[in-house]
N, C-alpha and C positions, 0 to 999 in steps of 0.2 A: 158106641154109646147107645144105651138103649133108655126109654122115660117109662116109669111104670105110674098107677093112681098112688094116691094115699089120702086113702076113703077112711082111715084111720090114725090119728096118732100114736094111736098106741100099739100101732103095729110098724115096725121101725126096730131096725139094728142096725149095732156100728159096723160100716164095711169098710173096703179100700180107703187109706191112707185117715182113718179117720171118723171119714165124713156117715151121717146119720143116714141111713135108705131106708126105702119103702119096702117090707115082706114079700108084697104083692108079686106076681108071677107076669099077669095076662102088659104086653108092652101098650104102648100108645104111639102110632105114628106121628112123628114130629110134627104136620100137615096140618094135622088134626089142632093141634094148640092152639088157644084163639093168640096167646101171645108166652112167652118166654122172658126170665130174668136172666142174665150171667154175668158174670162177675169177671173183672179183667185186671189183669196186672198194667194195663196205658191204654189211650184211647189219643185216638186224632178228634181236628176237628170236623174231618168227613167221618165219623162214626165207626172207622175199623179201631179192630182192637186188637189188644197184643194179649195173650191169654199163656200157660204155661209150654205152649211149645209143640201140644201133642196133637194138634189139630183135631179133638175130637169133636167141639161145636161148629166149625168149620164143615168139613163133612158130612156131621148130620144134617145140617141145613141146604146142601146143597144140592137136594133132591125136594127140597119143598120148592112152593110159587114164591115168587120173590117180597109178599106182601102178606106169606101166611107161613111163621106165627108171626106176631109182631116183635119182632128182636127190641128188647131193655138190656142196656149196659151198665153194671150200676160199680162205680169207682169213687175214688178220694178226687178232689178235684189237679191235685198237684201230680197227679196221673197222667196229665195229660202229656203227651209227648210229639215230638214227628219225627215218622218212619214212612217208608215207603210199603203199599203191600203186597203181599205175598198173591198170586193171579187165584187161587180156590180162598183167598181171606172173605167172608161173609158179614156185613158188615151192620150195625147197629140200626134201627130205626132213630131210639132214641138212648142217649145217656142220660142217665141223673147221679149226680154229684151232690154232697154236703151246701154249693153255691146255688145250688139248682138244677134246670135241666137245657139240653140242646134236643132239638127234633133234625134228622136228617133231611 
């Protein structure tokens, strides 16, 4: 998973599965983020989350400091679930939900 700018809206096409990206080329070290959104298919009440499977925000994260960028999980509230996780799972700072939010 790579993060590019988008210095522009109007530079954007539709890519994989969909989803709308950035044109831009030059990447951005994840480090560098002051903070980060993602989106989860369930969430505990210690802030891991359950995402599609591929571990690819997992990973990318697991080369930053533990406190940069600041991980947003943002789910339905009926999301919530318990699992146990996975030892490379990287886990939210904070979720926010429709009910509101939790801080880890």
């Amino acid at each position: 998973m790579e993060m590019v700018a988008l210095d522009d809206e109007e530079r954007v096409t539709e890519g994989a599965l969909g989803i709308m990206t950035s044109l831009q080329e030059e990447t951005i070290d994840f480090g560098a983020l002051d903070w980060l959104i993602m989106p989860c298919c369930g969430f505990d009440p210690r802030g891991y989350r359950l995402g599609m499977g591929g571990g690819f925000y997992d990973r990318a994260l697991e080369h930053c400091e533990p406190d940069a960028p600041l991980r947003i999980g943002v789910a339905f509230a009926a999301q919530q679930a318990s699992f146990e996780p996975d030892p490379w799972d990287q886990p939210f700072d904070w979720i926010v939900t429709e009910t509101g939010f939790t801080r880890r």
